[in-house]
Backbone bond lengths (Angstrom), bond angles and torsions (degrees), N, CA, C in turn:
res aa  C-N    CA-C-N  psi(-1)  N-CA   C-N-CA  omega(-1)  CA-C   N-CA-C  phi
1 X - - - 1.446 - - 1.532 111.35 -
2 X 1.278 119.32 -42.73 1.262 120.99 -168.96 1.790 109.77 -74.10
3 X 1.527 117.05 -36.00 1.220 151.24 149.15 1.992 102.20 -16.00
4 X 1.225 102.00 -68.54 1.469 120.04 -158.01 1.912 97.78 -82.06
5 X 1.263 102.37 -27.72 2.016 112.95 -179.95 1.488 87.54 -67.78
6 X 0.928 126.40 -68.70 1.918 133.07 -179.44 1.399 127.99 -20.93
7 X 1.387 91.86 -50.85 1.619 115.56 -167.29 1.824 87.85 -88.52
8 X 1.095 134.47 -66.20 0.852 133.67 -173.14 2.249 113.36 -58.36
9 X 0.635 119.19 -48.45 1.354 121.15 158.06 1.966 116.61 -51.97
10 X 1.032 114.40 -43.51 1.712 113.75 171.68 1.418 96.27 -96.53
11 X 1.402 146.95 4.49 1.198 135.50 134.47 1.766 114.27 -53.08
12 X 1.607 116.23 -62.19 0.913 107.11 174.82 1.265 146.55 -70.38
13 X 1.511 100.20 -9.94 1.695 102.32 178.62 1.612 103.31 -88.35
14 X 1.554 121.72 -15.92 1.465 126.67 171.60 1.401 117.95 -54.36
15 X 1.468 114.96 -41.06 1.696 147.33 -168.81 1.387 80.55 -72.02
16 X 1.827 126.94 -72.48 1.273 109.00 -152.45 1.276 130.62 -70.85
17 X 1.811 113.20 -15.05 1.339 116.88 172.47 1.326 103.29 -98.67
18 X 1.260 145.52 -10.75 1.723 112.48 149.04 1.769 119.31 -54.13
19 X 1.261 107.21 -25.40 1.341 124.34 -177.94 2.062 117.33 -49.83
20 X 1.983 73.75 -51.63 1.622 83.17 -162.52 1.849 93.60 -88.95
21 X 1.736 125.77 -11.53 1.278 104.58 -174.28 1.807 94.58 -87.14
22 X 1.128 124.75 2.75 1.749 126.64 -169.84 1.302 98.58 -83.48
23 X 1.921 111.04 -29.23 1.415 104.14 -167.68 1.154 113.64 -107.80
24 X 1.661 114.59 2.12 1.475 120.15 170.50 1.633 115.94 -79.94
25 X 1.488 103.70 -26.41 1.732 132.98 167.01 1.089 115.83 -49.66
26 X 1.691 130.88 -36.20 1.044 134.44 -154.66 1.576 93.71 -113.48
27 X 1.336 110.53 -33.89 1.545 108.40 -178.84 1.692 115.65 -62.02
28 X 1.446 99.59 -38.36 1.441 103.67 -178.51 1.471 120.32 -76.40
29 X 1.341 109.09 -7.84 1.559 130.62 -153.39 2.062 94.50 -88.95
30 X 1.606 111.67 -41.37 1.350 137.66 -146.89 1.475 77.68 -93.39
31 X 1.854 131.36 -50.07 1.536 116.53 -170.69 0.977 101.57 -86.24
32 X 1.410 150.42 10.72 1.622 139.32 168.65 1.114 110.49 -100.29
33 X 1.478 155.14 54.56 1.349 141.17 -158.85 1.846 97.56 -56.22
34 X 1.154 93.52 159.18 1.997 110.54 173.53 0.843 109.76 -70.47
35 X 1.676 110.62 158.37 1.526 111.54 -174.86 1.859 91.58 -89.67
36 X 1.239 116.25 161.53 1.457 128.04 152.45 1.039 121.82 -71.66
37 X 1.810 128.80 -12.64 1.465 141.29 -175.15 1.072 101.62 -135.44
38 X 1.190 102.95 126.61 2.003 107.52 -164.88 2.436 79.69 -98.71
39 X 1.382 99.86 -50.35 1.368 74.37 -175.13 1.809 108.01 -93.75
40 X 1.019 106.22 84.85 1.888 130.50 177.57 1.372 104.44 -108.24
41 X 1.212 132.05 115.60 1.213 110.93 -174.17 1.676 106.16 -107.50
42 X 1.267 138.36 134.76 1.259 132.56 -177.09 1.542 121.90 -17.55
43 X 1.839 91.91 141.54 1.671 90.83 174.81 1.450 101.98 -81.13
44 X 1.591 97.43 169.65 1.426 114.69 -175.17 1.404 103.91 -120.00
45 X 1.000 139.21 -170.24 1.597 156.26 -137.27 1.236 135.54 155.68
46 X 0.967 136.72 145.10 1.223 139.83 -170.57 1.637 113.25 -115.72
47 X 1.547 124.58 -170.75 1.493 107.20 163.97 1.449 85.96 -95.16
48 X 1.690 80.56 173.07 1.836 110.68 164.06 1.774 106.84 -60.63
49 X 1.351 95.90 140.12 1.772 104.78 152.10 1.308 113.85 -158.10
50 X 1.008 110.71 165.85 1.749 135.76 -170.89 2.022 94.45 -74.64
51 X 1.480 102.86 123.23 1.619 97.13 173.41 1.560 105.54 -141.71
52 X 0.783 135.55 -176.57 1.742 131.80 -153.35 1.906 89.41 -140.10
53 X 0.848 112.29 71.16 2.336 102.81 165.56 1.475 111.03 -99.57
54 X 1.720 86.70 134.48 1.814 85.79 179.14 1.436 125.15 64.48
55 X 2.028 118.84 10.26 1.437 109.39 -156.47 1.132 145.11 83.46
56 X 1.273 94.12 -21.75 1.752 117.59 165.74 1.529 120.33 -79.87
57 X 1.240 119.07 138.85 1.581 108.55 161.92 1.266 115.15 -83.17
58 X 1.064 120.23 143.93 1.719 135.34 170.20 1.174 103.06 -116.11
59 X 1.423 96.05 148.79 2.109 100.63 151.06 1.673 77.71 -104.80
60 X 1.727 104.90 153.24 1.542 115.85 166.86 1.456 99.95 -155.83
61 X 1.243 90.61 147.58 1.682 111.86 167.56 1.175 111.19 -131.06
62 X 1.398 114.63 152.00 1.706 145.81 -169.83 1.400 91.00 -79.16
63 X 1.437 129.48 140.17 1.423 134.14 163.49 1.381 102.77 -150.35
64 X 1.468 107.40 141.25 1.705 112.51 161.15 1.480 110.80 -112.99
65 X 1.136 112.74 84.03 1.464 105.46 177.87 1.703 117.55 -68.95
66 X 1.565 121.28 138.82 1.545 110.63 -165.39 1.816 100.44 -125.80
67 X 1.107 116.60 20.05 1.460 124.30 -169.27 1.966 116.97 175.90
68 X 1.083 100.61 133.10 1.945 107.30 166.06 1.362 109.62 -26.85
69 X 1.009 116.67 169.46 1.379 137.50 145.42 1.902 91.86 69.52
70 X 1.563 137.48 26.85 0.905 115.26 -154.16 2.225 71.35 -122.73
71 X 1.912 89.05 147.11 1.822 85.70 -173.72 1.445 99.74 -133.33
72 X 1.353 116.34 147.80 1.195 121.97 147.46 1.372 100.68 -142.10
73 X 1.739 85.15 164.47 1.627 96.66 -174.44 1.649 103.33 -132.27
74 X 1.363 112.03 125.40 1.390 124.96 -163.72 1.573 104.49 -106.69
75 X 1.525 122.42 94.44 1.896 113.81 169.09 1.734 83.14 84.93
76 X 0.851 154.40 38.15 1.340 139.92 159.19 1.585 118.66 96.73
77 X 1.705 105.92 -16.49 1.682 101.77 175.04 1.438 104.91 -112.40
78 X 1.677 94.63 141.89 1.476 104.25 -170.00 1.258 111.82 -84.98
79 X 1.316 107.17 154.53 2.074 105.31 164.39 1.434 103.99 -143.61
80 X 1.648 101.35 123.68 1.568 95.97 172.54 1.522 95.12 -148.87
81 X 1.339 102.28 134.40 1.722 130.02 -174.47 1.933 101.65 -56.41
82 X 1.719 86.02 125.37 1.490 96.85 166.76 1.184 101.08 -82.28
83 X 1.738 107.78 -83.96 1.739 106.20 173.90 1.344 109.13 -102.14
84 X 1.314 102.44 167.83 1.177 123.45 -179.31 1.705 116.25 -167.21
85 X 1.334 110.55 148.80 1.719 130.13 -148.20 1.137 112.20 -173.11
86 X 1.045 123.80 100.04 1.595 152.82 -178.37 1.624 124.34 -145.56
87 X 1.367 116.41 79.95 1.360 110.95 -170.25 1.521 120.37 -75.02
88 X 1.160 122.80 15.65 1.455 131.67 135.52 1.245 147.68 -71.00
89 X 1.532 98.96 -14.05 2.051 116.28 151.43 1.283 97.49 -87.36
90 X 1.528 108.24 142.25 1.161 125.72 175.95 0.984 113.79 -63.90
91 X 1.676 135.33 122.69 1.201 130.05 162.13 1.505 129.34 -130.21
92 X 1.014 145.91 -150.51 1.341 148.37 -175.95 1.535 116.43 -87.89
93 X 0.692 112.06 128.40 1.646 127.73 176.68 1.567 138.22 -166.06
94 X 1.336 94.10 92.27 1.792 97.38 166.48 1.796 83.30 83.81
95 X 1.647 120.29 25.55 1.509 114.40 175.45 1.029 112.79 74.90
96 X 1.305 131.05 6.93 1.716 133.23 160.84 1.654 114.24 -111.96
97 X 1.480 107.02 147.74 1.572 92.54 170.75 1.544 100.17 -90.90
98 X 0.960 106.00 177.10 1.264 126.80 -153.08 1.607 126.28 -177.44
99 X 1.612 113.04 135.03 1.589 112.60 -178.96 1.406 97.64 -123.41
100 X 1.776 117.34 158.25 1.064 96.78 158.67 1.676 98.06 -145.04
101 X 1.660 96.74 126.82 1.955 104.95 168.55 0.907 141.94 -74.62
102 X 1.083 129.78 122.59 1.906 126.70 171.04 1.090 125.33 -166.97
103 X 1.565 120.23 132.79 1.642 116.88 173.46 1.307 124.62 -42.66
104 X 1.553 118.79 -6.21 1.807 110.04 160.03 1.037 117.33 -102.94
105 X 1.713 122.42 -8.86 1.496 116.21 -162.77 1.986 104.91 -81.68
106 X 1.908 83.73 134.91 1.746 91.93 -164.67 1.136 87.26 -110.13
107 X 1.864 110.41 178.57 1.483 113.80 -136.49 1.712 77.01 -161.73
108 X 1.272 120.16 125.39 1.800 125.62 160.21 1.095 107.51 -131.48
109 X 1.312 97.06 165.83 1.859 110.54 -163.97 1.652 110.51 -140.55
110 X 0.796 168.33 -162.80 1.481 168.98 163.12 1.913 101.32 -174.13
111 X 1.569 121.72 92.63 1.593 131.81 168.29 1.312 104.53 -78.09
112 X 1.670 119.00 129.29 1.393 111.81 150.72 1.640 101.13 -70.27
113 X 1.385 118.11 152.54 1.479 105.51 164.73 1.601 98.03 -128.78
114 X 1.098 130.52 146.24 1.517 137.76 -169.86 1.344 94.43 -141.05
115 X 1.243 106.94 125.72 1.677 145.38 166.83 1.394 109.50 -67.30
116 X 1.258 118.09 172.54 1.577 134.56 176.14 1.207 112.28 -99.26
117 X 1.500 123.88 -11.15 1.320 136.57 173.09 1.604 89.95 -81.42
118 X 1.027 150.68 -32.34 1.549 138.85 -146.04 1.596 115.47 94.46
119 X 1.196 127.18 -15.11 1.352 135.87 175.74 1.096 126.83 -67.78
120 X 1.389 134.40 100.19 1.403 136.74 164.53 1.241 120.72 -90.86
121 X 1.357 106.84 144.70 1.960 130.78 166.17 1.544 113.06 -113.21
122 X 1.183 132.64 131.26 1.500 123.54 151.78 1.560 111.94 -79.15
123 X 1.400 122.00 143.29 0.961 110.37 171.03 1.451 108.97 -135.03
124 X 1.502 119.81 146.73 1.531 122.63 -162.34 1.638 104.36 -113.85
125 X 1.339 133.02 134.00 0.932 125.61 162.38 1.973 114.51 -141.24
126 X 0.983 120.18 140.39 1.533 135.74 160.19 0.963 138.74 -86.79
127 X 1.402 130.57 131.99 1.728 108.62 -148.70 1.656 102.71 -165.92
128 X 1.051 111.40 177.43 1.858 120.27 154.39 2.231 82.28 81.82
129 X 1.257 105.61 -148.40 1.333 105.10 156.67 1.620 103.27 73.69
130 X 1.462 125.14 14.56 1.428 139.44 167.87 1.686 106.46 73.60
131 X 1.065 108.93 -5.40 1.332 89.82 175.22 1.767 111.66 -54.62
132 X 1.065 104.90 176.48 1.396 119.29 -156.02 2.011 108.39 -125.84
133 X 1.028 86.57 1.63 1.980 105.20 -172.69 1.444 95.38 -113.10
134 X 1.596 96.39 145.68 1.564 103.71 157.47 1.107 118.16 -57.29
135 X 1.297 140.88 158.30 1.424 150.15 134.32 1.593 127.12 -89.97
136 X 1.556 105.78 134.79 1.676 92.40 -161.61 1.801 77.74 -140.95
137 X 1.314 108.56 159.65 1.192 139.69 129.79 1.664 137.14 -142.46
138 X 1.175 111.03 112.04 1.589 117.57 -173.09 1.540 109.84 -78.22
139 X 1.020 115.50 148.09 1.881 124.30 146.02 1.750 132.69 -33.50
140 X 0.782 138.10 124.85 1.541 142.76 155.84 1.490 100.46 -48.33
141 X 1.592 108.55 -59.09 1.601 104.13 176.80 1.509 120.56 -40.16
142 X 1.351 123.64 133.71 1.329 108.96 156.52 1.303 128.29 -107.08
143 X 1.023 126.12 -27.89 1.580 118.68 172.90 1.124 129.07 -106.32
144 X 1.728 136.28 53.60 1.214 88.98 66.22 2.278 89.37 -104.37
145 X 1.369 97.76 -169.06 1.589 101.64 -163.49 1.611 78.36 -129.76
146 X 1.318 109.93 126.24 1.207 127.26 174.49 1.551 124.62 -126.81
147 X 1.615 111.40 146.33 1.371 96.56 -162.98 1.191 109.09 -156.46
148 X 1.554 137.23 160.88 1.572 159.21 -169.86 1.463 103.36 -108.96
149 X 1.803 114.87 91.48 1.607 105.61 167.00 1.535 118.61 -130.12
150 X 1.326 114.57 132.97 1.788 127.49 -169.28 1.597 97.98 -102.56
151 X 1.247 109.77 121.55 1.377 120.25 152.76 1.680 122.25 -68.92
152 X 1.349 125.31 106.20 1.465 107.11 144.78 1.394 140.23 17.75
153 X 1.334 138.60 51.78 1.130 141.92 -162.35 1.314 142.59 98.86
154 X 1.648 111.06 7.01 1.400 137.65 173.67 1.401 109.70 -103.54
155 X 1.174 100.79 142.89 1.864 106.58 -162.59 1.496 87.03 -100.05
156 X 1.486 139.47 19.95 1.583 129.52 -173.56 1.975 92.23 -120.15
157 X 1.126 94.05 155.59 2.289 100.03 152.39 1.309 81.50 -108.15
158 X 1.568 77.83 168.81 1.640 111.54 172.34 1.984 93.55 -125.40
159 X 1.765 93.86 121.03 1.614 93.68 155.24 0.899 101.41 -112.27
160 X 2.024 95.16 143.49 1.430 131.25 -169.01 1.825 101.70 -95.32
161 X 1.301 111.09 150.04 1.215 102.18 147.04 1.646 97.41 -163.51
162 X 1.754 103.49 135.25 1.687 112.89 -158.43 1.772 98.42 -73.07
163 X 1.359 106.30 156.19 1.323 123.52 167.98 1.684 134.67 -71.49
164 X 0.940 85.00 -13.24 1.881 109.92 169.00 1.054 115.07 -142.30
């Protein structure tokens, strides 16, 4: 009798931790949203540095974002891609991945960016596509004033976010 209490007691504590690792599965499952591009291959990054736009100081970092839902957070404000469209990351097509190159092919992005205050902006920008001009979009926020800028011939943005 006492035999059969045993088995049945490390039966149940077995039950309850598949239980609690099924529901730790699902927890982690709910903070990772999916990519929209199964062939997306990770963004890249650079470090932070001090850069001067417009007169302003920034801290900025280099990013290639290649899919949504992808975040970094630069000095305390976050940025992570709603949409995004760049047919020079490989993506899905007709069941193949696939890239495609060219001095016209353009590239848009749409960042939520969220503040430390709680304040968010989306911000949209268009880019790559041979133009020959920077591309900028800044923040409404100003302190801090954060921003989406493409150099002329660099396949990376730089997000800004000002020092005061």
């Amino acid at each position: 009798m006492i035999f059969g209490r045993r088995i049945l007691a490390v039966m149940i504590v077995a039950i309850s931790a598949v239980g609690l690792v099924a529901y730790a599965y699902s927890l982690a499952l709910q903070n990772n949203p999916a990519s929209s591009n199964p062939c997306a291959p990770p963004s890249t990054s650079s470090n932070t540095y001090g850069a001067n736009f417009q007169g302003t100081e920034y801290w900025a970092q280099n990013v290639t974002f290649t899919d949504v839902n992808q975040q970094i957070t630069l000095v305390g404000v976050q940025f992570v891609t709603a949409s995004f469209s760049d047919p020079s990351v490989s993506h899905l097509e007709n069941g193949q991945c696939v890239s495609i190159n060219g001095p016209t092919i353009q590239a848009s992005i749409s960042v939520k960016i969220t503040f430390n205050s709680g304040s968010s902006e989306i911000l949209s920008l268009t880019y790559k596509g041979g133009s020959q001009s920077e591309q900028y979009i800044l923040s409404t926020h100003l302190s801090p004033r954060a921003g989406l800028l493409w150099q002329a011939g660099k396949s990376y943005l730089i997000l800004l976010v000002s020092k005061s």
